[in-house]
Structures are given as C-alpha cells and as structure tokens.
C-alpha positions as CSV (number, residue, x, y, z in Angstrom):
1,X,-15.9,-20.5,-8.2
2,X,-14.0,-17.8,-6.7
3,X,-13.4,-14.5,-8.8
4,X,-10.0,-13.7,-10.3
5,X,-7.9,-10.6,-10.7
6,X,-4.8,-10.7,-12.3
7,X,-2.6,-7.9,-12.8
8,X,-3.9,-7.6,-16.8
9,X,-7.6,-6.6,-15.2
10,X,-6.6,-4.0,-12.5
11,X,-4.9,-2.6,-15.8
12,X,-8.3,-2.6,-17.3
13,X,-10.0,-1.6,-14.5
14,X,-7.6,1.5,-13.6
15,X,-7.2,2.8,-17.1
16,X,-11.3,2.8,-17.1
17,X,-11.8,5.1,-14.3
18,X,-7.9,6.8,-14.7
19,X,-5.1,6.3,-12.0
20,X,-5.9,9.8,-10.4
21,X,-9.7,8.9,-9.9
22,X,-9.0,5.4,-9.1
23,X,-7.2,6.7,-6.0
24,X,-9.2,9.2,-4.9
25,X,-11.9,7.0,-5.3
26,X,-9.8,4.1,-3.1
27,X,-9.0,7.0,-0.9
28,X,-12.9,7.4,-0.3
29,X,-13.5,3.9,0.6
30,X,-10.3,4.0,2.9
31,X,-11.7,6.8,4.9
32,X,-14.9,5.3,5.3
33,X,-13.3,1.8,6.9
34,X,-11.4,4.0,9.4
35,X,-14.5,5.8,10.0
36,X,-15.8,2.8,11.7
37,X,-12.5,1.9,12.7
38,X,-14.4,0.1,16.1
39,X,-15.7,-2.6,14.2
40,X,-12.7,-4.6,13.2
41,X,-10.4,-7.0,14.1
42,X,-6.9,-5.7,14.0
43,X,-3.5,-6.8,14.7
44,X,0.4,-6.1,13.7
45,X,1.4,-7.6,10.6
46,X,3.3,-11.0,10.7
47,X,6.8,-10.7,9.0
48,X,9.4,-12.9,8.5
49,X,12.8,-11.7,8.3
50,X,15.7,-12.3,6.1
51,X,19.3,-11.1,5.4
52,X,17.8,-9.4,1.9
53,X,14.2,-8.1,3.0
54,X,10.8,-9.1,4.4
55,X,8.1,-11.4,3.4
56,X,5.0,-10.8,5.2
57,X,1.4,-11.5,6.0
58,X,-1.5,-8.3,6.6
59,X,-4.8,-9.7,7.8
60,X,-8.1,-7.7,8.6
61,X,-11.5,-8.0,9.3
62,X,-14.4,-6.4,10.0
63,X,-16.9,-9.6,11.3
64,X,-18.8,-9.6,7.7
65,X,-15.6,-10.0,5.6
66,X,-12.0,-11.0,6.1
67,X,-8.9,-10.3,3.7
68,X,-5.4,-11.0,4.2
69,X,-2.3,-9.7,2.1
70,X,0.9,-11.4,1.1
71,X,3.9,-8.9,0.5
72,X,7.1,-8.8,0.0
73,X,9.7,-5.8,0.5
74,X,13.3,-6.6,-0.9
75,X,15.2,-3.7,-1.8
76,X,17.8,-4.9,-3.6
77,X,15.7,-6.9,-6.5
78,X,16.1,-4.1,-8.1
79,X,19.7,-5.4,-9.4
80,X,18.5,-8.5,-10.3
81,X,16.0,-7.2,-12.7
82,X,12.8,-7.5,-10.2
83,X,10.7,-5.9,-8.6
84,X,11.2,-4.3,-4.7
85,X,7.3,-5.0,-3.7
86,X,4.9,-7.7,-5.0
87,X,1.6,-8.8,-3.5
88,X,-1.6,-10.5,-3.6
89,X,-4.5,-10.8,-1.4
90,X,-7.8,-12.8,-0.7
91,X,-11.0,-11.5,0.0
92,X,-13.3,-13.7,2.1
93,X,-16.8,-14.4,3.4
94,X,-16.7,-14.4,7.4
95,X,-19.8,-16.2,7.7
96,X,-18.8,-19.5,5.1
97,X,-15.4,-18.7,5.4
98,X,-15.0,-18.7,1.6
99,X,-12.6,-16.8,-0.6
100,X,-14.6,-14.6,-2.8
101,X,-11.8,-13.0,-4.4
102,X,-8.1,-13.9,-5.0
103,X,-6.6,-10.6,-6.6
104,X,-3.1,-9.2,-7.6
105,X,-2.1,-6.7,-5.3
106,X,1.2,-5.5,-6.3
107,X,0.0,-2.7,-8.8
108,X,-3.0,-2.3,-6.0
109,X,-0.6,-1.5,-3.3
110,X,1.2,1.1,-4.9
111,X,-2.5,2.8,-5.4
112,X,-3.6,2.3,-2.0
113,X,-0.5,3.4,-0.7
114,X,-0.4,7.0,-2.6
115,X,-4.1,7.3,-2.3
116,X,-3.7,6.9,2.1
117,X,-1.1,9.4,1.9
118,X,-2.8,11.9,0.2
119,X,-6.0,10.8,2.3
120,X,-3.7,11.8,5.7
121,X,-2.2,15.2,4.1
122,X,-5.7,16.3,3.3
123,X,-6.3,16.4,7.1
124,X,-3.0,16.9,8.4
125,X,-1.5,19.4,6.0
126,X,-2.1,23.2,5.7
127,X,-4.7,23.8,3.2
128,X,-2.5,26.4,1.3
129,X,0.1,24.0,0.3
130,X,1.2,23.4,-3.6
131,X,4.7,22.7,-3.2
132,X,5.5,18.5,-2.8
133,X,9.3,17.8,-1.9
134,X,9.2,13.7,-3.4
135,X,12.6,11.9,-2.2
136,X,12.8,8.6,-3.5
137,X,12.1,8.5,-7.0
138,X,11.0,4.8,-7.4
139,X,8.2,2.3,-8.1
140,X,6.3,4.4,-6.0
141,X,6.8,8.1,-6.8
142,X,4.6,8.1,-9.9
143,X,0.9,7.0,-7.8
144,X,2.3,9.6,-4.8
145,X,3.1,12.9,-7.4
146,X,-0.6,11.5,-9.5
147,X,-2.2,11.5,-5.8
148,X,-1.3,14.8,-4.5
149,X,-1.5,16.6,-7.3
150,X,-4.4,15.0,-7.8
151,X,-6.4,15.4,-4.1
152,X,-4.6,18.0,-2.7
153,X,-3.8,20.2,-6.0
154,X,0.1,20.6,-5.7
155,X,1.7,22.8,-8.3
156,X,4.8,22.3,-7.7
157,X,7.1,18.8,-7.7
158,X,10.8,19.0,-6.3
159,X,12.3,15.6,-6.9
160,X,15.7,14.1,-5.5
161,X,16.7,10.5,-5.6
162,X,20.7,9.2,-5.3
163,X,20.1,7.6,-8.4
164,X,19.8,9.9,-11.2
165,X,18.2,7.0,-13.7
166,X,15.0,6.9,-11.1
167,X,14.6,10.2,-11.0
168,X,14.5,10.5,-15.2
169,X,12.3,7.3,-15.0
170,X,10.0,9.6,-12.8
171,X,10.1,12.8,-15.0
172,X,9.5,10.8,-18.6
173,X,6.3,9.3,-16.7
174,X,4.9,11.9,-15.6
175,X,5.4,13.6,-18.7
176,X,3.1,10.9,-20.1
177,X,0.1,11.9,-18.0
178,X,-2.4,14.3,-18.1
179,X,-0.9,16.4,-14.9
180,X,-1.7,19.7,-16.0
181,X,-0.6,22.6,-14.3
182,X,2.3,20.4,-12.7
183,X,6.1,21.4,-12.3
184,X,8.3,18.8,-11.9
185,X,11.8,20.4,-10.6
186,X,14.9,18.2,-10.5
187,X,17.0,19.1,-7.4
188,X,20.6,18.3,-6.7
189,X,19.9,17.0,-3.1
190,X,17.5,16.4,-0.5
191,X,18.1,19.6,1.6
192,X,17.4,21.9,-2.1
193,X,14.5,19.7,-2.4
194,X,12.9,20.3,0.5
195,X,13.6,23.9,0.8
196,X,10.2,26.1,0.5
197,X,8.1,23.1,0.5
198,X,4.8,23.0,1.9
199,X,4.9,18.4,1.8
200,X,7.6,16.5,2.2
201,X,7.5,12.4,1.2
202,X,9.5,10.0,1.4
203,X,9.7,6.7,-0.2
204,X,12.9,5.4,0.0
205,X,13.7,1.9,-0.1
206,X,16.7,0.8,1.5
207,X,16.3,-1.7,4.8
208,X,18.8,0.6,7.2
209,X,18.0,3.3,10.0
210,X,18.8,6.3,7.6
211,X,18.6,10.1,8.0
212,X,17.0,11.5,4.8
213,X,15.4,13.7,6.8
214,X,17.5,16.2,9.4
215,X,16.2,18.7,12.0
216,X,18.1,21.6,10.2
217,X,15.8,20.7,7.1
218,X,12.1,21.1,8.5
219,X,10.5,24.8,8.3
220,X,7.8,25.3,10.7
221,X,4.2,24.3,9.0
222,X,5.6,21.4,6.9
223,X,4.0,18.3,7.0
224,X,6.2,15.0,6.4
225,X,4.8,12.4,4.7
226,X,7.4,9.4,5.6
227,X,6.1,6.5,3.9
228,X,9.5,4.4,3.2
229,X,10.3,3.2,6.6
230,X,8.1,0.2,7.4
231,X,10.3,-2.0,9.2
232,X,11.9,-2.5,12.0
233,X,15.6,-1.0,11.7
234,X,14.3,0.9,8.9
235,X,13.6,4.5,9.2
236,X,13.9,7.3,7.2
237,X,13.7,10.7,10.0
238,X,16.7,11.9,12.5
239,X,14.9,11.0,16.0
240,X,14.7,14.9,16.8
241,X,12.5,16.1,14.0
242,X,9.5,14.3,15.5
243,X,11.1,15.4,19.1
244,X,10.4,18.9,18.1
245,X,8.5,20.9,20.4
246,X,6.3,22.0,17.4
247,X,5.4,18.4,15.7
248,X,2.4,16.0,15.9
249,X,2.4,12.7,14.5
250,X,-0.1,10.7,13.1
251,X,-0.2,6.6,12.7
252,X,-2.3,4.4,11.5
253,X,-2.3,1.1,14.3
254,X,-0.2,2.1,17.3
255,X,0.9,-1.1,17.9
256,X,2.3,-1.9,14.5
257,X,4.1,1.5,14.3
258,X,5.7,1.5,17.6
259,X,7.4,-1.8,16.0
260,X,7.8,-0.9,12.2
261,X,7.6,3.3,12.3
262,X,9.6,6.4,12.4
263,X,8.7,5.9,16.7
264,X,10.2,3.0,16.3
265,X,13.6,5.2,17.2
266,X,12.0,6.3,20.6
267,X,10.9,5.6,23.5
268,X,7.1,3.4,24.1
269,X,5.7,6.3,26.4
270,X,6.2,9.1,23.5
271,X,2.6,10.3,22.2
272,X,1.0,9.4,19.1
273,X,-2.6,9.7,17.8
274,X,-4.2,7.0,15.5
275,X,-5.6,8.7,12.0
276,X,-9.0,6.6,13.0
277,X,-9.3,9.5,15.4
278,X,-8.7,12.6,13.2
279,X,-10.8,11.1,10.6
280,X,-13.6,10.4,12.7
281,X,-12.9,13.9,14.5
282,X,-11.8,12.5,17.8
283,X,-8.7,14.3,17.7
284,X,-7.2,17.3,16.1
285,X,-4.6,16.9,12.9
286,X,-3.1,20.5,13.4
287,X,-3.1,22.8,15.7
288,X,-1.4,25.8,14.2
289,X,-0.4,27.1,10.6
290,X,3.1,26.8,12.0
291,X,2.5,23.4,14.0
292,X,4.6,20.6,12.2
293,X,2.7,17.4,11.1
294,X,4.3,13.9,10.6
295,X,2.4,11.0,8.6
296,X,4.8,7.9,10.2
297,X,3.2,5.5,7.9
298,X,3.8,2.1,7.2
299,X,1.3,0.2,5.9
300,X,-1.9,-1.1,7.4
301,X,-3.8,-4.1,6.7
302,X,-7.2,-2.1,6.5
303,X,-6.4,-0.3,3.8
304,X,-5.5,-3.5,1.6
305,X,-9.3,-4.6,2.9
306,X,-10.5,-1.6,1.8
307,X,-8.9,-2.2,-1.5
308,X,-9.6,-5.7,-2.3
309,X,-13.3,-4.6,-1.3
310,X,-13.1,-1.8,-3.9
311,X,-12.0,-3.9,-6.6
312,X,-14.0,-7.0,-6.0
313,X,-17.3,-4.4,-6.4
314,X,-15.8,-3.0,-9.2
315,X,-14.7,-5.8,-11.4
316,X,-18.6,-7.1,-10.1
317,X,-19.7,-4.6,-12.1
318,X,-18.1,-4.2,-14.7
319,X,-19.8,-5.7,-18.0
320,X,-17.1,-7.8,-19.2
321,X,-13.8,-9.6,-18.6
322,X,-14.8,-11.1,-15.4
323,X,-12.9,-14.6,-14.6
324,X,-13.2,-17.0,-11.9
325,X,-10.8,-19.8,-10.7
326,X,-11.9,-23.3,-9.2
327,X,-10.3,-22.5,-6.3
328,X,-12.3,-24.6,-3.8
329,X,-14.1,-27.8,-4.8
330,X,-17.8,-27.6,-5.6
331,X,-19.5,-31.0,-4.2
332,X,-22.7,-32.8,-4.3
333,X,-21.7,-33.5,-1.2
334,X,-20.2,-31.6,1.2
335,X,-19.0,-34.4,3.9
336,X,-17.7,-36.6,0.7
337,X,-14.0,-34.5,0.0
338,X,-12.0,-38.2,-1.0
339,X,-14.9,-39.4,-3.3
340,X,-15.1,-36.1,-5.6
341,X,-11.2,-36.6,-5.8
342,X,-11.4,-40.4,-6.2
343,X,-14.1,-40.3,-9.1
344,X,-11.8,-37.7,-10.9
345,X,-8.7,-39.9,-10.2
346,X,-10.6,-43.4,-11.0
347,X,-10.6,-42.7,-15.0
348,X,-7.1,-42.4,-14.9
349,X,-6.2,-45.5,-12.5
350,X,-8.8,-47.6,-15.2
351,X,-7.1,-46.3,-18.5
352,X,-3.2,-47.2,-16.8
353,X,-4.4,-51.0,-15.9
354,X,-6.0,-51.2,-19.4
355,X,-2.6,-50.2,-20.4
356,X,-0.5,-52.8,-18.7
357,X,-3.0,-55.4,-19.1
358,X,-3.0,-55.3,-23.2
359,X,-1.1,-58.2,-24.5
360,X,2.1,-57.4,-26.3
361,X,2.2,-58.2,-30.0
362,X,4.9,-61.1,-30.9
C-alpha cells in the first residue's frame, strides 16, 4: 500500500501547524537539501508546450529517495473557472523503486514556493527591510505576504495587480489571518508600489516577455524577488535591471534558469551564482547595503522533494487520518503478475458462462 494525500489532508495537516509555520518549517527542510546540494541528481525540468500554457514533469533525487512532480501552468484557466497551477507528486524508494507517497501538490506548491522566496530574501535581502512591494495579486500572493511577513517580519504590504478583483481577493484574505502588525496598502500602479520598498515580488502570470519591472523603478539596495517568469518567453524584468552595474543574481539550477529565467533575455556567458552556494556559504548574497539583489526564480524540482519529504513524515506522524491506496499489487509471488490478475478476473469469467449456460424458461 502506498500512502495517500489528497488535497482535504494537506488542509488538515497545514491548519494544524498554521500556514505561516508550515512554511517556515518547509523553508527549513528546503535549506537543509540545498545544503547538501552535491548529493543529488539534478536536471532541467521536462515541459511540453502548448498554444495555452505548459504541462510539465520536475524530477529529483538524492540516491536514497526519488520524487517527481507533475504541473501545469495555464494562465488563462482563470476564465474558464479553473485554476492557473495544479500538481501532484510521488515520492519513492530508490532502493525498491517503490512509490511511498502519491500526494496533492497544487496547494503544496504554492507553500513551497513562498516559503523558497522568503528562504532566498533572508540571505539576499538587507536585514532592515519591512517594506514588501507584491505585484500580482493572485493564487499566489496570499503564501508570499503570510511568508515574508512571516520569516522576514515585513510591516508594510504595497499591492498592485491590473485587475482590481485580485487585488480585493488579496486584501479580504489577509484580513482573515492573524497578520498582526501588517499594512496592506493598495497602490494605483506598479511604479507607486514599488516606490520606498525594501522587496519587490513578482508573481504574475501571463505566458509573454513583459516589463513589470523597469530600470527607472529599482532604488539601490532593493532586492527583487521575480518569481512569475518560469518559462521560456516568459519574463517579467527589462533586461537592464539585472545589467546594472550594482545587481547580483541568484538562481537556483543554472541550467534550468538560463532556459526558463529572467537570464533567459541575455546572453549564456553573463554570471550567475546558484543559491546552493550562498546557503552553504560558498558565495556571498550581498555585497553592499546599496548592492542590488535579484532572486530569478523559477521553480526547482528539489524543493518539491523537499516537500513531498516534509509531508510524507508529517502525515507519518500524525495520529489520525492517515490513508493508503493499492497502488501497486501486493503478491505471494513476485514473478507471478498474470496469475494475481487472472485469479481476480476468473470469478467473473465463471459467473458470465453460468450466465449463458442457464436454460431459458419456455
């Protein structure tokens, strides 16, 4: 049997520990995988294109276990009533090659990906900073406002979207949580919102190289926290912010971003560092006060490992509401696949030919 989460027990298991927690906690585990960042197997993800969006695969492994995500990313669900992102994931034994876990991972990626931003701007950003810029006031705003203000202790939330029903959507939930000490400052653009602030993120969604960020826009000291573009021809900063003199950015697999990133606009020779190497203390994450860092992030497989390892010792633990799914057959044995499936089908083969065999009543 192979344990189950469905999208009713990360609800369970989240509202437990709190969202907040939950990521900081998932941000934890995070930073301890890319801490020993040597030890796995890595490669870009696998994506198939379409017309509409994405569908893709994320695999990872560190030689003891093995996970692999599905994902989608179709902007424009949204008009149709569903959802931009959904995902799932498996968890697996390298040794058997078993699944041990089959979990949701649509709710989960939305946690992992707020709790690796905030993970980043803990290193990267100044350590003064309470003011958040947030443009893109979608299905993903809530975990990043929860995570920073959360981790990093902003005060201060200047929101912007183009559409004014996501960013009301985004003020009536936060209102709902216990964020206290939390401004949340509706702005009337993207250049008003990210005027004075300390962090910039954004998480927009359309698939198209866009400019949400301009040169004129960043003060020196910022740190920009682009988390929407995570595609290829889909970006979200003009090429000359991170061709400032001043900037550093910060990836998370080199080989995936150069594809999928914000670098994806320039040339292969132009210099990025790996966050593996700032959070094992390789490399440096600011030089300066005034030094502006960029977190081109797009989304690695190793933190969906470090997730689905999270909630499969989690949901281990907890006392109740547990489930498991026959996923893989459980024989007497193992080199006799057809007969298990033959003695199940034989009962109902018998039971037809009784059927057809009884005589018919005159």
């Amino acid at each position: 049997m192979v344990d189950y989460i469905g999208t009713e027990r990360v609800q369970e298991l989240v509202s437990h520990i709190g969202a907040a927690p939950f990521m900081a906690a998932l941000a934890s585990e995070i930073e301890s995988d890319y801490r020993r960042w040597s030890e796995f197997a890595k490669s870009p993800r696998h994506a198939i294109h379409s017309r509409l969006g994405v569908i893709e695969l994320m695999p990872a492994s560190d030689g003891r276990l093995y996970s692999f995500k599905y994902v989608n990313g179709h902007p424009k669900n949204t008009a149709r009533g569903l959802l931009t992102v959904t995902a799932f994931g498996v968890l697996s034994d390298v040794e058997s090659g078993y699944p041990l876990l089959l979990s949701e991972l649509t709710y989960t990626t939305a946690l992992r990906t707020a709790a690796m931003s905030a993970l980043a701007a803990r290193v990267m950003a100044r350590g003064s900073s309470r003011v958040m810029a947030l443009i893109g006031n979608g299905a993903q705003s809530e975990f990043q406002a929860m995570a920073f203000h959360h981790m990093l202790g902003i005060r201060e939330l200047r929101v912007f979207d183009t559409d004014p029903a996501a960013t009301a959507k985004l003020e009536r939930n936060l209102r709902m949580m216990p964020l206290h000490g939390l401004t949340v400052v509706r702005c009337a653009s993207t250049a008003e919102a990210v005027r004075c602030a300390d962090i910039v993120t954004t998480v927009t969604a359309d698939k198209c190289n866009a400019f949400i960020l301009t040169a004129d826009m960043i003060e020196p000291g910022m740190h920009i926290n682009a988390v929407g573009g995570d595609c290829p021809g889909k970006t979200e900063l003009h090429p000359d912010i991170l061709r400032r003199a001043d900037a550093r950015v910060i990836v998370e697999y080199e080989p995936q971003s150069r594809i999928e990133g914000e670098i994806q606009q320039l040339e292969a020779s132009f210099p990025v560092t790996e966050i593996s190497a700032v959070l094992s203390g390789a490399a440096t994450a600011r030089a300066s006060e005034r030094e502006v860092t960029i977190f081109d992030s797009v989304g690695f497989a190793l933190t969906d490992f470090s997730a689905l390892r999270y909630l499969h010792r989690l949901n281990r633990e907890a006392r109740d509401g547990r489930t498991a799914i026959d996923l893989v057959p459980d024989l007497e044995d193992p080199k006799d696949l057809f007969g298990s499936l033959a003695q199940e089908a034989a009962p109902r083969r018998f039971a037809s030919a009784r059927s057809m065999t009884q005589e018919v009543p005159a």
